[in-house]
N, C-alpha and C positions, 0 to 999 in steps of 0.2 A: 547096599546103598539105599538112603532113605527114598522113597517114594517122588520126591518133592523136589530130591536134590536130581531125579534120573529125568523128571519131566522136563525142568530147566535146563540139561543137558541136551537133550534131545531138540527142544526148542531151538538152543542155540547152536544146534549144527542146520538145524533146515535155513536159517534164518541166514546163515554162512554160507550153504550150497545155494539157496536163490540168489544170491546178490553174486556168485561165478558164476550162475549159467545164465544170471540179466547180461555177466559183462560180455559172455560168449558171443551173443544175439549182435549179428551186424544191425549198426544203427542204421536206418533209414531216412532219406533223404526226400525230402517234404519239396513238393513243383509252388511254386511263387506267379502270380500274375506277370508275364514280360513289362509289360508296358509302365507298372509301378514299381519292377525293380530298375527298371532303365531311367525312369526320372529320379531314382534314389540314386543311380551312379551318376548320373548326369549332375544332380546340384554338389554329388561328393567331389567328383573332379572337373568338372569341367567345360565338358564336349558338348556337341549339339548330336541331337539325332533327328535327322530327318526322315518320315515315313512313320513315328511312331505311330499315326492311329492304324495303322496297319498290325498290328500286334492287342489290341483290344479282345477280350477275351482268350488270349493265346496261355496257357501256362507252360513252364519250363521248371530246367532245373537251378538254383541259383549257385551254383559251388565252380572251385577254381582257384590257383592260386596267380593271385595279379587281376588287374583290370581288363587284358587281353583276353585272357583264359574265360573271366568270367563270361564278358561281352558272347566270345564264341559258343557257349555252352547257352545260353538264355537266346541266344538266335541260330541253333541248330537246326529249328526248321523254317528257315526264311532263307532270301536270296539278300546280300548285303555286299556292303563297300567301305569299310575301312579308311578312313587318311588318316593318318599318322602326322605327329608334331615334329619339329627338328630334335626333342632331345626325348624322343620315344614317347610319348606320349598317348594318346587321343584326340585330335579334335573335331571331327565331326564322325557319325554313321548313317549313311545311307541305307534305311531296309526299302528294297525292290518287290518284296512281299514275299505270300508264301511258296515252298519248297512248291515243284508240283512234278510228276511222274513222267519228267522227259529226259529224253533220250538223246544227244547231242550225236550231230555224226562223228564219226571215229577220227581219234587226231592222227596224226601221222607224223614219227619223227625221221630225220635224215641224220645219220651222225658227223656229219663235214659240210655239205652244202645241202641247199632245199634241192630235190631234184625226186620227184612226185613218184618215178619209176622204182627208184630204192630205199623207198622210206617204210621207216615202221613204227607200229601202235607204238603208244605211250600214255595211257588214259590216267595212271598211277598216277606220272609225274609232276612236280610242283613246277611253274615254267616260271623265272626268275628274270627279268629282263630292265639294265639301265635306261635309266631315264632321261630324258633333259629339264630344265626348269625355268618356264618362263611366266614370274612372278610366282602366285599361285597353284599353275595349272603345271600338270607333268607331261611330257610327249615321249613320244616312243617311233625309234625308226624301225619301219618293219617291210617287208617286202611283199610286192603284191602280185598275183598270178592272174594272166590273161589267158584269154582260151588257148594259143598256141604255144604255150607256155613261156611266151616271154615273162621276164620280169621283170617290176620296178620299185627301186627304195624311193621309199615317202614317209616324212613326217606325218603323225595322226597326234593329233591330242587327244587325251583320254576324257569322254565327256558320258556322263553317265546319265546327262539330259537327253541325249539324241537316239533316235529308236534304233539307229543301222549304223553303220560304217557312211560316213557320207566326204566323198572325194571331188576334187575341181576336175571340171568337165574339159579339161584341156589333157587331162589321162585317160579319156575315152580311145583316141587314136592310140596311145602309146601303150595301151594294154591289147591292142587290138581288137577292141571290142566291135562288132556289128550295130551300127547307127541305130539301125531298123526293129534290131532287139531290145529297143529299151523303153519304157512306158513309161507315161509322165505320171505324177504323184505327188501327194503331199507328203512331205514327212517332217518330223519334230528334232529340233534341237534345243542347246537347250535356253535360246537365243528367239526361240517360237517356230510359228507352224512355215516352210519354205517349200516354193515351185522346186522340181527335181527331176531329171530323168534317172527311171531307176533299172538296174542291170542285177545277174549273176555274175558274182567273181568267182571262177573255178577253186580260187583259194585263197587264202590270206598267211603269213609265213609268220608266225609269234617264235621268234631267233629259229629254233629248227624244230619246232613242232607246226603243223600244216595244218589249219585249220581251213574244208574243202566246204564249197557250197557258201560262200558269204552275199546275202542282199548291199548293194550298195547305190548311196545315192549319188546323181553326180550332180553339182550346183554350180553355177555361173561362177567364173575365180574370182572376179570383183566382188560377187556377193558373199565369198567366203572369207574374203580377205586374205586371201594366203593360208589360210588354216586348214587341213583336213582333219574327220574327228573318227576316234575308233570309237564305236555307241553299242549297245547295247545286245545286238543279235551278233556280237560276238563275245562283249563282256560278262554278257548275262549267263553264259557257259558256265563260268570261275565262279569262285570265292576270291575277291581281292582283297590285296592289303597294298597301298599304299604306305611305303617310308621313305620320309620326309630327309632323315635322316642321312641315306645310303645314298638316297637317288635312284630309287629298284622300286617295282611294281613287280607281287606275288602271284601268281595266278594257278590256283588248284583247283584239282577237279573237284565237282560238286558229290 
């Protein structure tokens, strides 16, 4: 074989074997500034995000298929809120900021009634819970635990302004709380800063998972208007998702 014709030969097998063991090589996945890929989804579809300057210098990864997936992956390490449009959508996210190295107390589930003596872990679980709907705002009936373990169903609306759990001071007596245990405070909603007497709740009941140790405020019921709100030292546990759609509120561990 001529000389000329063995070199070109040769040439074009290396030329063959690099371009299989380029295709072999897992492609890598290049981190995107959050904050500028979130206003590039935001003007694509739609949403508002609230908290972005919270994500300023943060990078992630931008990949995912769908809007949701991506959303999730570009704030894996932030605390955030989700609401969902009636026909699945987006319309707003709230980021709460960054991830941070806590420890939430242990949940507790019951399999048929809340009942504190036979309940068990479930930290894995996704907790899935309907909703009500009035107007905008989503409520949730959940049951609330007094020190001697009575209980009481209350409407809370979910308010991701508000720092605590804040309930009408006319379920002081009814959870049988001790008058003398409670300290007054300011606390935030999301309505602004309001007088409160604030307590331990042994627990809060999310359908049969037990969340133990809840801060809550209690407010004048005129000044609440009837409203109680689930806020934030209990929200802030989850990952939520809000759908608009179902009338369900997702709630997973972080």
């Amino acid at each position: 074989m001529p000389s000329d014709l063995r070199r070109i030969l040769i040439a074009s097998s290396l030329i063959v074997w690099s371009i299989a063991f380029a295709a072999e090589e897992p492609a890598t996945v290049s981190s995107v500034p959050v904050a500028t890929e979130l206003e590039k989804l935001m003007s694509e579809h739609g949403f508002e995000v609230r908290g972005i300057e919270q994500t300023v210098d943060a990078m992630a990864r931008a990949e995912g298929d769908g809007l949701l997936a991506r959303l999730h992956m570009l704030l894996e390490n932030f605390d955030y809120v989700l609401v969902q449009t009636p026909d699945g959508g987006i319309e707003r996210v709230l980021i709460l900021g960054e991830k941070v190295a806590y420890v939430p107390p242990p949940l507790v589930v019951e399999s048929d009634a809340p009942d504190p003596d036979s309940a068990e872990s479930s930290d894995d679980e996704e907790i899935v819970l309907p909703t009500q709907r009035k107007g905008p705002s989503h409520l949730l009936t959940l049951t609330l635990e007094g020190p001697n373990e009575q209980q009481v169903k209350q409407i809370l609306l979910i308010d991701t302004g508000a720092d605590q759990v804040v309930l009408p001071a006319s379920l002081v007596a009814s959870l049988g709380l001790d008058v003398s245990t409670l300290r007054d405070q300011q606390v935030q909603t999301a309505n602004g800063s309001v007088d409160a007497r604030v307590g331990t709740l042994p627990a809060i009941w999310l359908g049969d998972t037990r969340v133990p140790d809840v801060s809550a405020a209690f407010i004048d019921d005129q000044r609440l208007g009837g409203h109680a709100l689930l806020g934030m030292n209990v929200l802030g546990r989850f990952r939520i998702t809000i759908d608009d759609v179902k009338n369900q509120v997702t709630l997973a561990s972080k």
